[in-house]
C-alpha positions in Angstrom: -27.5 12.3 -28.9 -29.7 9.3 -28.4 -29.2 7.1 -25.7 -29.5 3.3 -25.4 -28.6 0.2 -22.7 -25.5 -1.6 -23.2 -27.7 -4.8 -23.6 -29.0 -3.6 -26.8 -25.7 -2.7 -28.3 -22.9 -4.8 -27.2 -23.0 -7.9 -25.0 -20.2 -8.5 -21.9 -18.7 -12.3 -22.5 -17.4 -14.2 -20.0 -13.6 -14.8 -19.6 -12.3 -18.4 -19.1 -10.3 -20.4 -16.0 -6.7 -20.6 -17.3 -4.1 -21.1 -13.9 -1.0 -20.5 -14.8 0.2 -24.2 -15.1 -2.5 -25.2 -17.4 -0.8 -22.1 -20.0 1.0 -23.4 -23.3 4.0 -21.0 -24.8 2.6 -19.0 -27.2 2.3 -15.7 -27.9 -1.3 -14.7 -28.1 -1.4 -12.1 -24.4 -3.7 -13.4 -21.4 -5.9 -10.5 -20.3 -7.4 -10.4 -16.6 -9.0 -7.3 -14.6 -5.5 -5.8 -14.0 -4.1 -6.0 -18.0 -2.2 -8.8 -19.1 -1.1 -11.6 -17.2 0.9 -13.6 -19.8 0.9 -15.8 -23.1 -0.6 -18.7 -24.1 -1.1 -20.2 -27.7 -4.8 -20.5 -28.0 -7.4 -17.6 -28.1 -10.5 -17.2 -26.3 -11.6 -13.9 -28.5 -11.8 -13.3 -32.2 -9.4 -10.1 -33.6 -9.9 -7.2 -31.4 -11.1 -6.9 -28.0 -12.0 -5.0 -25.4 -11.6 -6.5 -21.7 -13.3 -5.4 -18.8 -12.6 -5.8 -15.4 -14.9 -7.9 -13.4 -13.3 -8.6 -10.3 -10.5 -6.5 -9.0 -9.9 -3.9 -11.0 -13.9 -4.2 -11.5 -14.8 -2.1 -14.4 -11.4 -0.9 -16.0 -11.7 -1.1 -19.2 -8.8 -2.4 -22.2 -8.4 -2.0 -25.7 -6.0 -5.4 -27.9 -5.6 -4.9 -31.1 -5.7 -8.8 -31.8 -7.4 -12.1 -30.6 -6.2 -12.6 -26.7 -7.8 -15.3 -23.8 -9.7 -13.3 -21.3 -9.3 -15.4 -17.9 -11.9 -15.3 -15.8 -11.8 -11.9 -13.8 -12.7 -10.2 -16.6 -15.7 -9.6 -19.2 -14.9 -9.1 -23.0 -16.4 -8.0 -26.5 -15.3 -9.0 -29.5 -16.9 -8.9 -33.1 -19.2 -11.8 -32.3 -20.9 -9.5 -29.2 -21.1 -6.2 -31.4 -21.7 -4.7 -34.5 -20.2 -1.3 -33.8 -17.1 0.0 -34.1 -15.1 -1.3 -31.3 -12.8 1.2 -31.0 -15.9 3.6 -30.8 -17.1 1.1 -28.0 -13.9 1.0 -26.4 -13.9 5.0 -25.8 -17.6 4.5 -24.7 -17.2 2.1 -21.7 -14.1 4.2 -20.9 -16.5 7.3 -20.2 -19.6 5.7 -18.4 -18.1 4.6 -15.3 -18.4 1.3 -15.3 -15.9 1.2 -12.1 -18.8 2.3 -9.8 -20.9 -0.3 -10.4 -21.4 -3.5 -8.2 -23.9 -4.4 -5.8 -21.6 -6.9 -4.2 -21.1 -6.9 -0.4 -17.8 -8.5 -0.7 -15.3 -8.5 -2.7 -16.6 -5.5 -4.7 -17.0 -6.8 -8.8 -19.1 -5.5 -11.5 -21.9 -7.2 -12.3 -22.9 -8.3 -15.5 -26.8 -7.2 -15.3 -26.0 -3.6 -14.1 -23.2 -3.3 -16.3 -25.8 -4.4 -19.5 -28.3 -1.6 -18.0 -26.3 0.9 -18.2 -27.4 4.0 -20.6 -24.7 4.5 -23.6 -24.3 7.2 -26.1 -24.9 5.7 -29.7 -24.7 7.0 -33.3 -24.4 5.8 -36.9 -21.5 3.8 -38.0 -20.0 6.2 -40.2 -19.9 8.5 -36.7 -18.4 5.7 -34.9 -15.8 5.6 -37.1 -14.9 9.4 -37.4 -15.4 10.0 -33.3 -12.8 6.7 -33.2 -10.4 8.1 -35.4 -10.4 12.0 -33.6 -10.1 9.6 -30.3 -7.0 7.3 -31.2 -5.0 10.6 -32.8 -5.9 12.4 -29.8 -5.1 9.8 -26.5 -1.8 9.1 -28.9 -0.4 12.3 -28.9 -2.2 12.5 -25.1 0.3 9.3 -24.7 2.9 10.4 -25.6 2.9 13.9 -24.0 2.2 11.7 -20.6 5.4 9.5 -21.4 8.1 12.3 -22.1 6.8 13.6 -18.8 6.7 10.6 -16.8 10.5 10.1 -18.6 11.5 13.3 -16.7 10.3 12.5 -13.5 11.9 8.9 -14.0 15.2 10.5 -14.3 14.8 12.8 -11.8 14.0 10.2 -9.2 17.1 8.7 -10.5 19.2 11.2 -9.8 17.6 11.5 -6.1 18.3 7.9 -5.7 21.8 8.5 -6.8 22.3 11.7 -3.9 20.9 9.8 -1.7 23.4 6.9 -1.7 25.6 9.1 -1.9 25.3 10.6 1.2 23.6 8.1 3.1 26.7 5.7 3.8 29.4 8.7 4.3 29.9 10.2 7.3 29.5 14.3 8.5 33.0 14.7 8.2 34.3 14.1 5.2 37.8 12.5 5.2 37.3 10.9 8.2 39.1 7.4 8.3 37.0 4.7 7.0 36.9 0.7 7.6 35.7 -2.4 5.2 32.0 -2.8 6.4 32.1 -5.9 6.1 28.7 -6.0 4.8 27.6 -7.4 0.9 27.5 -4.3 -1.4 28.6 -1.9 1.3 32.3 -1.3 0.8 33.6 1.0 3.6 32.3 3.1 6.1 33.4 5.6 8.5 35.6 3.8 11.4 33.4 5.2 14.6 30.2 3.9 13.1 28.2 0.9 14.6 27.4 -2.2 13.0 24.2 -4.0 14.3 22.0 -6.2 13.3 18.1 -5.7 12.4 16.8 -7.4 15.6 18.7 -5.1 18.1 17.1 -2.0 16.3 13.7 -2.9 15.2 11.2 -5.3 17.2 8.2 -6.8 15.2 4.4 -5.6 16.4 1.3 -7.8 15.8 -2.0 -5.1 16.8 -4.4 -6.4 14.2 -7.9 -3.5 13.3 -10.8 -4.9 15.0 -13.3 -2.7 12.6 -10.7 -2.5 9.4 -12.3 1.0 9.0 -8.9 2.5 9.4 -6.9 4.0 6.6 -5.2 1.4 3.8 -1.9 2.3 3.3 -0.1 1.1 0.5 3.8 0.4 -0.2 5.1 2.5 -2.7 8.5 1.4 -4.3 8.8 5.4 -5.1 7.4 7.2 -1.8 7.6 4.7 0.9 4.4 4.1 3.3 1.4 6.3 2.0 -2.2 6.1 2.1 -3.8 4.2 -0.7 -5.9 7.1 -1.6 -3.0 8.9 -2.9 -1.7 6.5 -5.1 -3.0 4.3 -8.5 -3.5 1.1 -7.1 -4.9 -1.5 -8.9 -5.2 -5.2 -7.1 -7.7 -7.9 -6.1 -9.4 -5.7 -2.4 -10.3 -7.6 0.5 -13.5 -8.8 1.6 -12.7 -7.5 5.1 -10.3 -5.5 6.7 -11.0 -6.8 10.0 -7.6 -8.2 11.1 -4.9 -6.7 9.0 -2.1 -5.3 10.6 -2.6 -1.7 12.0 0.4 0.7 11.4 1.5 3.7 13.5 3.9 6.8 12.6 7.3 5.5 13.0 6.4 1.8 12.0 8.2 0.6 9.8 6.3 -1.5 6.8 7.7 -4.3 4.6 6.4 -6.0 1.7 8.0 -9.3 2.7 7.5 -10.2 -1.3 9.4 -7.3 -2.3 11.7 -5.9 -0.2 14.9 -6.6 -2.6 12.7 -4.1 -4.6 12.2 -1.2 -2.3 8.7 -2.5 -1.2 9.1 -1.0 2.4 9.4 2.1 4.2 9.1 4.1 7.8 5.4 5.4 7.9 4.7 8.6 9.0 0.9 7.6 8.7 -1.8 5.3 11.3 -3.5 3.0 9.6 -4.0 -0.5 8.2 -2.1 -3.3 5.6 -2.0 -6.6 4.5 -1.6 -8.7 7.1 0.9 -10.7 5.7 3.2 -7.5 5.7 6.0 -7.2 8.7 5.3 -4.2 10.4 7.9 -3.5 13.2 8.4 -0.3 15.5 11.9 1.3 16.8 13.5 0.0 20.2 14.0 2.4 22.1 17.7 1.7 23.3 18.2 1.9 19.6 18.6 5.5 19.7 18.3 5.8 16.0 16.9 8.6 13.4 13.7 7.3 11.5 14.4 9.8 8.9 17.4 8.3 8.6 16.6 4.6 8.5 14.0 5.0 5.8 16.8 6.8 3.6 19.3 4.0 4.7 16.8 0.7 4.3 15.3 2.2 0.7 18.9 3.0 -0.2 20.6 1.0 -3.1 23.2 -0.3 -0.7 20.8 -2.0 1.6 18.8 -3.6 -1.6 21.6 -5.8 -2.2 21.1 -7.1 1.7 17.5 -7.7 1.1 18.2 -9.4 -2.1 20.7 -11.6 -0.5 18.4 -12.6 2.7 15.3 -12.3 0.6 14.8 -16.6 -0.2 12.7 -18.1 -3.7 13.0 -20.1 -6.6 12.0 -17.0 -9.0 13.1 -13.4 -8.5 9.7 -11.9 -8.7 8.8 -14.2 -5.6 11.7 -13.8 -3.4 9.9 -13.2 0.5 12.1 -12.0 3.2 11.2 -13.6 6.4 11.5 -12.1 10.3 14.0 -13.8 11.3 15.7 -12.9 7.8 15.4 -9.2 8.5 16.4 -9.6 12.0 19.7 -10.7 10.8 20.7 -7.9 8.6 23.7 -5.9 9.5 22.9 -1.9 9.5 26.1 0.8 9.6 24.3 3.5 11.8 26.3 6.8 12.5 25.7 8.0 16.0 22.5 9.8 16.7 23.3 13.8 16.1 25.2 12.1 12.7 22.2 10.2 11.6 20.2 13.5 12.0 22.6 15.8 10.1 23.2 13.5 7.9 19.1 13.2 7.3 19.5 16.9 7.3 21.7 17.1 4.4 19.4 14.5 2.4 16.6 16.4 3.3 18.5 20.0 1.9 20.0 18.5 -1.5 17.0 16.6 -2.8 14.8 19.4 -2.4 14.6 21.0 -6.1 14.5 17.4 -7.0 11.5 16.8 -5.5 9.5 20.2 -6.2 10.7 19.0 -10.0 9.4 15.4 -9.9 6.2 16.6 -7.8 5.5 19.4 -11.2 6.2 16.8 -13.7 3.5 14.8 -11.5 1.2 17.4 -11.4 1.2 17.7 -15.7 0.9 13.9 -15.7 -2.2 14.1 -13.7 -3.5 16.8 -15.2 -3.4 15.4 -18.6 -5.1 12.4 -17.5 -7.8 14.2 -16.3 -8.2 15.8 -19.6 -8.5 12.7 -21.2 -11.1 11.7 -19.6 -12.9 15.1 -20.3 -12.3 14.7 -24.0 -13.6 11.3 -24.6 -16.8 11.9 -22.7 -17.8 15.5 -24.2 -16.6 13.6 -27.5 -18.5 10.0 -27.2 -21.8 12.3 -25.9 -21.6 14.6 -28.8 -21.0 17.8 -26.5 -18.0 18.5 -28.9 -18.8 17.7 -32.4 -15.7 16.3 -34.3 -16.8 15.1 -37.2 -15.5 17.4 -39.3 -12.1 17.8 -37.9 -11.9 14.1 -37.8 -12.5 13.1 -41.3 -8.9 15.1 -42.4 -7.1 13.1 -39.9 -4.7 9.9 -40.7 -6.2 6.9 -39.1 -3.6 5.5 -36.0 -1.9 2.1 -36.5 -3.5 -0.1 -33.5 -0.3 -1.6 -33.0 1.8 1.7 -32.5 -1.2 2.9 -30.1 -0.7 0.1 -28.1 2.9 0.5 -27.8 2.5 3.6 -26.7 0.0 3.1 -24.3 1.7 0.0 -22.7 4.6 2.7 -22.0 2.0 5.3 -20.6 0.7 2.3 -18.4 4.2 0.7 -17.3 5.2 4.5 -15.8 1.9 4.8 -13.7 3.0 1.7 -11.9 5.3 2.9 -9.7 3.5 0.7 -7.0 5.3 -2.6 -6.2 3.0 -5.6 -6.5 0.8 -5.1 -3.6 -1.8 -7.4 -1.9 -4.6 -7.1 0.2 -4.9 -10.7 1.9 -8.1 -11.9 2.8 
């Protein structure tokens, strides 16, 4: 299959500045590098349009099926920039890797030049449209297959979630005589537990990386404190890392911004995060589990505490402060309780986690496909011509439902942020 540059086959516009306050109600969807970012009631692009990260989420690449204003983080092509099919396009950035190139020594970004010499697959027109068509039928029943799956592991986290707080807030003996906690959305609790606030168990820590080559961790409203590598992140990266907050096993991590959401766990990892994060480590006259806190502080129960200390005019930008934190109330058992109580956790969530971690493993898996399909299809390695011109063309609109499902279920990562 012949190969050409981008340059001489589609042309990467620029995005415009639109803040937030300067945005009118509308309904026409504000694209950026990470997807959309909101509504406005003007357009920037003509019918449909393919966005392309240019900072941030630098060369991710989105399909809309109608007119949208591309702010300025992001590259777009329309019909004005292109004569070929842009659904055909669309599947042809997608498979050229247009996420490994930059040249900036920054913040990374994709530039525009290396972007337009890049070497793309092309055909005829008629091709275009059948490859399109074979595409769209395939990634929607790929779409769907990734949805009922990620639908599974939804529900089985839920049912975790549910064991969890379960056991978390009842004692080892069961039966034993219980007391009003006197805490909000905790109702009672054994009698011989303790009650104590945040500051007499956890005390805040401040070492900062002095070569930010350590590695990124990233808060995970699912699995806690993880490295960044083993997660799909997408968010603006820092220019440095010199100066964020450096993390040891045992630390405990919060999101200040979302904390009523789960943004926080114990680590069990060393490295670095943002350093507008709390990090805080276990005094020692605390004589406290970790296992056990991370189940108690991720637990249901608590999120109504975070919620309630957490301070801001809109929910999604409630911040939980130190001194907030500090003067949470925490129902700890005593230590061998906390550890059998951990124990139990540990025993009864088990098949729930081998089943989430398999339904993971398929969702991965048929990512990976995907991404194998559309480049042996866009480079002509598997000819589908033939097959494609029996097949039903896919209404852009359903597609795009079911892709915004398929892209609301891989983030499970609460809204994380780099500082700079």
């Amino acid at each position: 299959m012949e190969e050409r540059r981008l340059k001489t086959v589609a042309k990467l516009r620029y995005g415009d500045a639109l803040p937030k306050e300067k945005r009118s109600s509308g309904t026409t969807p504000v694209m950026g590098s990470n997807g959309q970012v909101g509504l406005h009631a003007e357009a920037n692009t003509s019918g449909k349009t393919i966005v392309v990260g240019r900072k941030g989420s630098f060369g991710k690449v989105r399909f809309v099926p109608s007119s949208a204003f591309v702010i300025d983080t992001a590259y777009f092509i329309d019909s004005r920039s292109t004569s070929c099919d842009l659904r055909w396009l669309y599947y042809v950035l997608t498979s050229i890797g247009l996420d490994t190139i930059t040249r900036d020594t920054g913040v990374p970004g994709l530039s525009r030049e290396l972007a337009h010499n890049a070497m793309v697959p092309v055909c005829n027109p008629a091709d275009e449209v059948l490859i399109s068509r074979y595409l769209d039928n395939a990634e929607l029943r790929i779409a769907r297959a990734i949805q009922a799956r990620s639908e599974v592991a939804m529900l089985l986290r839920e049912a975790r979630s549910t064991m969890i707080n379960e056991l978390v807030l009842k004692g080892e003996v069961r039966g034993a005589p219980t007391v009003d906690s006197g805490i909000p959305g905790i109702d009672r609790i054994p009698g011989d537990w303790n009650l104590m606030r945040a500051k007499y168990v956890w005390s805040p820590t401040n070492v900062r990386s002095r070569a930010g080559d350590e590695e990124r961790l990233s808060v995970s409203s699912v699995s806690g404190v993880v490295p960044r590598s083993w997660k799909k992140v997408t968010m603006f990266e820092a220019s440095s890392y010199v100066g964020h907050k450096v993390v040891e096993p045992g630390n405990l991590v919060i999101n200040s911004l979302w904390a009523w959401a789960t943004g926080l766990g114990v680590s069990q990892h060393h490295g670095i995060v943002s350093p507008v994060y709390g990090v805080f480590e276990l005094r020692p006259e605390a004589r406290s589990d970790l296992v056990y806190l991370d189940y108690l502080l991720r637990s249901n129960a608590m999120q109504w505490q975070f919620r309630v200390h957490s301070k801001g005019i809109w929910k999604s930008r409630l911040q939980l402060s130190d001194d907030a934190f500090f003067r949470m109330v925490l129902p700890l058992p005593p230590l061998s309780e906390q550890r059998a109580i951990a124990q139990e956790i540990a025993a009864r969530t088990s098949d729930l986690d081998k089943a989430v971690a398999a339904a993971e493993r398929e969702i991965s898996l048929l990512r990976e496909y995907r991404i194998r399909l559309i480049a042996d299809v866009v480079t002509g390695k598997k000819d589908v011509r033939a097959e494609a011109a029996s097949l039903p063309d896919v209404d852009p609109l359903e597609l795009a439902s079911v892709l915004s499902g398929v892209v609301s279920s891989e983030d499970e990562e609460v809204e994380d942020s780099d500082g700079d």
